[in-house]
C-alpha positions in Angstrom: -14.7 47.4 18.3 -15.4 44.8 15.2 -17.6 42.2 16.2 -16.1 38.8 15.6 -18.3 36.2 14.1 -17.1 32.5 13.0 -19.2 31.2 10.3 -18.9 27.2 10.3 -17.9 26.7 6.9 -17.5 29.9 5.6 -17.1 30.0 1.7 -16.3 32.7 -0.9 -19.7 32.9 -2.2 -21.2 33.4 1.4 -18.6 35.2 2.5 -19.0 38.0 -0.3 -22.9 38.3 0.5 -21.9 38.7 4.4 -19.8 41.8 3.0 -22.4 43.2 1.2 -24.8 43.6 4.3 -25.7 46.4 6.6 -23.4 47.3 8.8 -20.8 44.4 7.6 -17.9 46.8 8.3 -18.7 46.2 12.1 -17.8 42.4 11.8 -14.9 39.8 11.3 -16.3 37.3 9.5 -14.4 34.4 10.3 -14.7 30.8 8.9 -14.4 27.7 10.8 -13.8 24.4 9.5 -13.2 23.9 6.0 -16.5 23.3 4.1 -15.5 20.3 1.8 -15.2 18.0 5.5 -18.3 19.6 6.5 -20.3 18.1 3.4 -18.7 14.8 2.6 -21.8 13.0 4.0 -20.6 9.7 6.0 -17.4 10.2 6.4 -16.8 12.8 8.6 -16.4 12.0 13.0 -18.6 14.5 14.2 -17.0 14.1 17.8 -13.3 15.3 16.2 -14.9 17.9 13.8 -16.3 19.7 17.6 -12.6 19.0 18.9 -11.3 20.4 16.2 -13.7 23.4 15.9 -13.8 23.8 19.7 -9.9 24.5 19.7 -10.1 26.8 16.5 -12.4 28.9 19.2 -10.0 28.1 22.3 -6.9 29.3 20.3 -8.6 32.3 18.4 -7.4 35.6 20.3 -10.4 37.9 20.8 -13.8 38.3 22.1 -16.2 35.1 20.1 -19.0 37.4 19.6 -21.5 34.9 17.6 -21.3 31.1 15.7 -23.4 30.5 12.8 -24.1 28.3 9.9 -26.1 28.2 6.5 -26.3 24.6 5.9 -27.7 21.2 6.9 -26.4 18.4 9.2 -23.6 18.6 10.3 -23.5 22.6 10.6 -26.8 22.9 11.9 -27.0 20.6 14.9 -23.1 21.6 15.4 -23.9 25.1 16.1 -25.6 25.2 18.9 -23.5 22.9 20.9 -20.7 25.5 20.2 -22.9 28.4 20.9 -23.6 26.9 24.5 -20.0 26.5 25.0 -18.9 29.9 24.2 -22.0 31.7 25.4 -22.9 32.8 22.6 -26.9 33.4 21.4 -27.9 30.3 19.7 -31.0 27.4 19.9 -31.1 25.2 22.1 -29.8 21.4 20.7 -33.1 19.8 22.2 -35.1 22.2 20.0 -32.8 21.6 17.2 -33.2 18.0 17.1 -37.0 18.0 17.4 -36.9 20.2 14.3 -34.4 17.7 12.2 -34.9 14.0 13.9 -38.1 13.4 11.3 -39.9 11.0 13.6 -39.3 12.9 16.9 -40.4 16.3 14.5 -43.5 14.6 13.5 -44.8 13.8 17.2 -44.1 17.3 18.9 -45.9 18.6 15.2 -48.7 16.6 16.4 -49.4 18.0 19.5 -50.0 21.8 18.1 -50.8 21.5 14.3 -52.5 17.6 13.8 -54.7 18.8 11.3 -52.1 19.9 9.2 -49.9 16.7 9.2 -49.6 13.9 7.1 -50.3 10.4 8.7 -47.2 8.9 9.6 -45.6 6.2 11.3 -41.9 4.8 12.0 -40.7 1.4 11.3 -37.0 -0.5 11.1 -36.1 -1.2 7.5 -34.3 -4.2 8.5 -37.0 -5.9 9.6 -38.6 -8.8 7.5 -41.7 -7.9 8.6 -41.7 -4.4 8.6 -44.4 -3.7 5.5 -47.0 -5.5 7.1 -46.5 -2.7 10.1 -46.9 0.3 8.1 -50.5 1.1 8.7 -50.6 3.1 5.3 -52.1 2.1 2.0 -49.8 2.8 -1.6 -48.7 4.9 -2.3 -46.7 6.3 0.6 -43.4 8.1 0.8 -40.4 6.4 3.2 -37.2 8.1 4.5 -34.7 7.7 6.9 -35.2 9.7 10.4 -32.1 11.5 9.5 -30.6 12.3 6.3 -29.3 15.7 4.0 -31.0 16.6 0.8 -33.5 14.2 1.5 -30.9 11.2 0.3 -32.2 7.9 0.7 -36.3 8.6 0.6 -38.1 6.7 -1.6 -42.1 6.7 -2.9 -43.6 3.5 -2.2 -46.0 2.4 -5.0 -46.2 -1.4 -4.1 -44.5 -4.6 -2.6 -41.9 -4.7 -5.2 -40.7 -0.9 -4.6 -40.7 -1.2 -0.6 -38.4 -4.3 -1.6 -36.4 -2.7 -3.4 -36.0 0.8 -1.1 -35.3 -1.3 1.8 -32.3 -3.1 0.1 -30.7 0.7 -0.7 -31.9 1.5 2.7 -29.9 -1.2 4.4 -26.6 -0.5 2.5 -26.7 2.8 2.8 -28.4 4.3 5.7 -25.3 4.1 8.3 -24.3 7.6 6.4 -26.6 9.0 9.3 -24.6 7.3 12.4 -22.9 10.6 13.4 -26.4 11.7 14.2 -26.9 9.3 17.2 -24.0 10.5 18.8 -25.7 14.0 19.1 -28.9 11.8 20.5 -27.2 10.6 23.3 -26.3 14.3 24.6 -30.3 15.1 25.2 -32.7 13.6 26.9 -35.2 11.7 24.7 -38.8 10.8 25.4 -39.3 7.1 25.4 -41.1 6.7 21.9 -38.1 8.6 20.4 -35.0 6.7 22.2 -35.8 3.3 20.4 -35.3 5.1 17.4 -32.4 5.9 16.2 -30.2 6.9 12.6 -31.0 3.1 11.4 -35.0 3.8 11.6 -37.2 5.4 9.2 -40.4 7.4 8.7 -43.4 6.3 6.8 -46.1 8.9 5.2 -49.1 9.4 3.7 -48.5 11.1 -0.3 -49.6 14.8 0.3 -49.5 17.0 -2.6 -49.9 20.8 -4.1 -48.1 23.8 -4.7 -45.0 23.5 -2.9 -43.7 26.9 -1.0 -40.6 27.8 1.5 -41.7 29.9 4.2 -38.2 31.4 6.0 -38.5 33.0 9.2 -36.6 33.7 12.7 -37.0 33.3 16.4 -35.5 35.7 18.8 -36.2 36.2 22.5 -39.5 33.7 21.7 -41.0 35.9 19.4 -41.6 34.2 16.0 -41.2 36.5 13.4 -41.5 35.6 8.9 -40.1 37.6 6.4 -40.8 35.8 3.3 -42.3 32.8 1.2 -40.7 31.7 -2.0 -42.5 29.3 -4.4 -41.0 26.4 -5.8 -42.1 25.9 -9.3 -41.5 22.6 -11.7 -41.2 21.3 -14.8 -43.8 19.9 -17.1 -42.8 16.5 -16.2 -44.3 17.5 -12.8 -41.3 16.1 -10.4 -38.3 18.2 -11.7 -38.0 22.0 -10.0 -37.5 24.1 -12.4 -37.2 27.2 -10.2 -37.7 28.9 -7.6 -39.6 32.5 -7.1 -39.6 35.4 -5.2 -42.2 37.0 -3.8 -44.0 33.9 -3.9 -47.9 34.0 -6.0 -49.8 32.3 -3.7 -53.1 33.9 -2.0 -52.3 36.3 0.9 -55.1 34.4 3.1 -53.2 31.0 2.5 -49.4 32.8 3.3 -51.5 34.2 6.2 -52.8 31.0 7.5 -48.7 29.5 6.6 -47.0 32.2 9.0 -49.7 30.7 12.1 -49.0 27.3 11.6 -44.9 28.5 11.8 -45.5 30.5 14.8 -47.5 27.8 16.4 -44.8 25.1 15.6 -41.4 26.8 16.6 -42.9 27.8 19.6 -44.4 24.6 20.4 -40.6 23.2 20.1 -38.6 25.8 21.8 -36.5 27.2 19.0 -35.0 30.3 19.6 -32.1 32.7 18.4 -31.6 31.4 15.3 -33.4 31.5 11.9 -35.1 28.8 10.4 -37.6 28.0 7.3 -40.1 25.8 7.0 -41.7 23.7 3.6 -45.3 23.9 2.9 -47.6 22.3 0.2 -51.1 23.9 -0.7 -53.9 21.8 -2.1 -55.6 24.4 -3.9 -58.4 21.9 -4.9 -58.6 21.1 -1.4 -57.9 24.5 0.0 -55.7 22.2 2.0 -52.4 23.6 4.0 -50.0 20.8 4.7 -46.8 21.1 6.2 -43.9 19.2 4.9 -40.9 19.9 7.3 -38.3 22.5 9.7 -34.8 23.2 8.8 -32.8 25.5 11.2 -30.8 27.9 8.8 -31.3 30.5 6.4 -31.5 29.0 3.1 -28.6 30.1 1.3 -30.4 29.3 -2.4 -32.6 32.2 -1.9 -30.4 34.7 -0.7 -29.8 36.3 -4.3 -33.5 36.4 -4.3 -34.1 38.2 -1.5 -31.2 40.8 -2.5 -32.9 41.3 -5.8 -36.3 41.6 -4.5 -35.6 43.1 -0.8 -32.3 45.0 -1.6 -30.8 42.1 1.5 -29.9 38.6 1.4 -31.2 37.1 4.2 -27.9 36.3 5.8 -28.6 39.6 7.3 -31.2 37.9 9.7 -28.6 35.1 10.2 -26.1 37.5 11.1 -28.2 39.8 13.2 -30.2 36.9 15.0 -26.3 35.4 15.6 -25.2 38.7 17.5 -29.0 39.0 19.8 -30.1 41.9 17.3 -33.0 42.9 16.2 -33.3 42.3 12.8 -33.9 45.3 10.3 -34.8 44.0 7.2 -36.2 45.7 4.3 -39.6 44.9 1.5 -39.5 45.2 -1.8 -36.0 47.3 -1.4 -34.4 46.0 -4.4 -33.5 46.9 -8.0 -36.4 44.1 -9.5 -40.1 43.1 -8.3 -39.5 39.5 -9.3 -36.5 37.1 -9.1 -35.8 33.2 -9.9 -33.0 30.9 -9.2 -33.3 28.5 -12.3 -31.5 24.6 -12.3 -30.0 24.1 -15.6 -29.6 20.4 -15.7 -28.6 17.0 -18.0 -30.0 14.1 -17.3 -27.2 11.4 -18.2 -24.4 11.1 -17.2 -21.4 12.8 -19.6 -17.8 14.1 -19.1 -17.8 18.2 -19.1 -15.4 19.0 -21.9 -16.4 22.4 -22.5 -18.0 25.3 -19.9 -18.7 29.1 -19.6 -15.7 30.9 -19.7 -15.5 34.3 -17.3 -15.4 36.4 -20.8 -18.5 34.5 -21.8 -20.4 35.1 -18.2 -19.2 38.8 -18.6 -20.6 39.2 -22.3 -24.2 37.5 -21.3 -24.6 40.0 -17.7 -23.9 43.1 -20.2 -27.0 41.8 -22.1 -29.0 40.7 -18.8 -28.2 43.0 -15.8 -28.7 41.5 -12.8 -27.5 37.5 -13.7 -25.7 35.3 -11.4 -23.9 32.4 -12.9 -23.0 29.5 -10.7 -21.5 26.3 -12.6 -21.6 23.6 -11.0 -18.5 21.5 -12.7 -15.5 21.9 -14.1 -14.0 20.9 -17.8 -12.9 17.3 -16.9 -15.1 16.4 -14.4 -17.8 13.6 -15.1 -21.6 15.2 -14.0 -21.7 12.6 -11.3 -18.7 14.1 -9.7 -20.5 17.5 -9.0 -21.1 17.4 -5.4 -24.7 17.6 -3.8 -26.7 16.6 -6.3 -29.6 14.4 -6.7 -30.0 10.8 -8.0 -31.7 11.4 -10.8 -30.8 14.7 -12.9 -27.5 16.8 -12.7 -27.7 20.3 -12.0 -24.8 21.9 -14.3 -25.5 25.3 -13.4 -27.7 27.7 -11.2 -28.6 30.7 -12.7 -30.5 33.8 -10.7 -32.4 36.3 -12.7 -34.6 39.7 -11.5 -37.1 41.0 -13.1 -40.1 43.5 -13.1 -42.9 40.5 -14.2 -42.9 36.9 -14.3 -42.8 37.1 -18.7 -40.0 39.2 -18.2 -37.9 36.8 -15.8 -38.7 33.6 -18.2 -38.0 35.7 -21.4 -34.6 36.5 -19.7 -34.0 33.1 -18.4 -34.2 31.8 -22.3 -32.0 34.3 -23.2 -29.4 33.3 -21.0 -30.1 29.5 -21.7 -29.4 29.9 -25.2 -26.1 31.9 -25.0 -24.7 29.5 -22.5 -22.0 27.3 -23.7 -21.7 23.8 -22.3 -20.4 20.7 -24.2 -20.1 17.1 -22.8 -18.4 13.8 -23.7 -20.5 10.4 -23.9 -18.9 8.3 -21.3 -19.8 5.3 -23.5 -17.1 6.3 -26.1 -13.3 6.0 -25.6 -12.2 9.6 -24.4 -9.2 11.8 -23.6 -8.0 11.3 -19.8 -9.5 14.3 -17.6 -5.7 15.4 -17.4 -5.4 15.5 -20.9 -9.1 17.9 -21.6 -7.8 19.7 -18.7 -4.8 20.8 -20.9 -6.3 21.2 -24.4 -10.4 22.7 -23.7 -10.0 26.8 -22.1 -10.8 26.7 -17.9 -13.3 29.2 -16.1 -13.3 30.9 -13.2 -16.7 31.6 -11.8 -17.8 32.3 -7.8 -18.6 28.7 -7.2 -20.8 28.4 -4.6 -21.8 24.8 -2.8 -25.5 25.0 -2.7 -27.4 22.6 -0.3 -30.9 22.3 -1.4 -33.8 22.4 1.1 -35.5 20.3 -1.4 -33.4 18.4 -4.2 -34.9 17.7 -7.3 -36.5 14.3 -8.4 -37.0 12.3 -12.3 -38.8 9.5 -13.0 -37.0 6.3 -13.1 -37.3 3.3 -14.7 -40.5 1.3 -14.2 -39.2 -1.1 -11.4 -36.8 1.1 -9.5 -38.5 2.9 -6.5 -39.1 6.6 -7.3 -36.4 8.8 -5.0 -36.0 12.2 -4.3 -36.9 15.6 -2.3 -41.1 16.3 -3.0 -43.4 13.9 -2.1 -46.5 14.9 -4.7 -46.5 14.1 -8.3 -49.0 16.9 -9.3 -48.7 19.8 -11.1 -48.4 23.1 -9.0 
């Protein structure tokens, strides 16, 4: 009998890469709750998106064999409150909330991996006084305790940024609310329960080469399967890709899968994937480690399928349904793979895109591309969900290779035969309706990608610097 397994969120993109795995024919892959909801940050009621999904499970007529998810909050602290209802395998929320509550993360880090951490401290941007507090010297890096694609954090170079970051702070950080309500379900040591959504984390700069390390937990065994770099731009803030298998010395990848195995113990995790960020000081021979997030990443999957011959949504899925994951090294059709941000960095109207004919005509030339546009022909750059503040990414591509020359000369192939065009939003312009009409449509797989670590630009001399890395060094 098929194996029924409810996917909160479920979307074509990830849907067609849960088809393509092992033994996919076994399973129902089921969505639940429409992803659009899911990722409208601040606006959702967490408490009536599990009513809802928790009736979409009553009603369903069948065995519930597993519940998963491949994105951030709300998905990932959703599913294992439904996994406990329906007895399915799952984590724990408790260890689930110590991974993503950055404050509460920080302290249980401390207990098993200090020398590894950042210093760090937490402080209420609402109070006056609350620079004087922070017992760090500039420059230092500030975020909320809870946010998605790390949104409102800010690098603090002196009195005038911190002013500034806490006014944003203050308007904006009640986007985060939902997440006390999942506070009150656990019990909280005391340090943690003052503080809530509203408070944020203060730390110490650390910089390096910046790597993902993705792994699982099953039955409390910690197991890794891969590390992918992320690699940027000249301007040193910008990523400008990321790569699989990742080029970093096997004794530092070594010392990388301890420090994981160490940590999601140390927390309880269990049943579930997860990956963690890492930064190497290769000056320093220094290891620091950045943060948890409890999902497969879903912007490496291509990766791994190019480089592996599996996405890893097959650990997701097998890890969902209390198997033992199978999954294969170096299986795939290219040694090497990327997933490449091509970006603007002002704000235009799209009037022209890729057309499927076009996509088509550039794979013939480069086997192995995957296209995924990020707008549509009437749509102003800023409209593109999930993207950073700074830069708007207008198109992800993934390319597999058999060197690293090979995969950049095939990346600036494909740059150069893609076709955007944009509009000035400073000069008078056709209605969207009306480009709509007149400019030729697309029809790509478009896939929502949330980003484990959004990109960052610099910004005008007095704004506070924002965005996901926290170095400003080369790699």
């Amino acid at each position: 009998m098929k194996k029924n397994v409810f996917i909160i969120g479920l979307d074509d993109f990830n849907l067609q890469m849960l088809q393509s795995l092992k033994n996919a024919d076994d399973c129902n892959f089921i969505g639940l709750l429409d992803i659009h909801a899911l990722i409208d940050s601040g606006r959702y009621r967490l408490a009536d998106m599990l009513a809802e999904a928790e009736q979409e499970l009553q009603n369903f007529d069948g065995p519930i064999d597993a519940i998963s998810g491949y994105t951030d909050f709300p998905v990932s602290t959703m599913t294992p409150i439904l996994c406990a209802k329906f007895n399915v395998p799952g984590p724990t929320l408790e260890s689930v909330l110590k991974s993503e509550h950055k404050y509460w993360s920080r302290l249980e880090q401390r207990q098993v991996i200090p020398e590894h951490l950042p210093r760090f401290d937490t402080f209420d941007p609402f109070d006056d006084g609350a620079l004087e507090k922070i017992p760090l010297e500039f420059p230092f890096w500030i975020k909320p305790v809870k946010s998605t694609g790390s949104q409102l954090g800010f690098r603090i170079n002196d009195k005038k940024a911190f002013k500034r970051a806490i006014g944003i702070l203050r308007e904006k950080i009640g986007l985060f609310k939902p997440f006390d309500y999942l506070l009150d379900m656990v019990a909280l040591p005391e340090e943690v329960a003052r503080v809530n959504s509203s408070f944020c984390v203060a730390e110490q700069i650390i910089s390096g080469r910046q790597c993902t390390l993705e792994g699982y937990v099953r039955n409390g065994e910690v197991h890794t399967y891969g590390i992918i770099d992320s690699i940027r731009e000249p301007n040193r803030t910008t990523f400008s890709r990321y790569q699989y298998p990742s080029a970093l010395p096997g004794p530092v990848r070594k010392k990388m899968t301890e420090i994981s195995e160490k940590v999601m113990t140390h927390i309880g995790f269990d049943h579930s994937a997860f990956n963690l960020e890492f930064f190497w000081d290769e000056k320093r021979d220094k290891i620091w480690f950045l943060e948890i997030n409890t999902r497969i990443p879903q912007s490496h999957s291509d990766l791994f399928m190019k480089v592996d011959g599996a996405s890893n949504h097959q650990i997701m899925l097998d890890v969902a349904l209390n198997r033992d994951p199978q999954f294969p090294k170096r299986q795939g059709k290219f040694r090497v793979a990327g997933k490449f941000f091509l970006r603007e960095y002002q704000d235009k109207r799209i009037t022209g895109i890729p057309t499927k004919e076009d996509i088509l005509e550039i794979n013939e030339k480069v086997p192995g591309m995957l296209i995924d546009i990020q707008g549509k022909v009437g749509m102003s750059l800023s409209e593109i969900p999930e993207q950073d503040s700074y830069s708007y990414a207008t198109a992800f591509i993934y390319l597999g290779a058999d060197s690293q020359k090979e995969l950049l000369d095939k990346y600036r192939k494909v740059r150069e035969m893609l076709r955007f065009s944009y509009e000035d939003l400073t000069i008078p312009a056709l209605l969207p309706e009306k480009a709509r009409q007149t400019l030729p449509e697309t029809d790509p797989q478009i896939a929502i990608q949330v980003l484990s670590s959004p990109m960052e630009l610099p910004v005008e001399e007095d704004a506070p610097l924002t965005g996901g890395v926290q170095d400003m060094t080369r790699p």
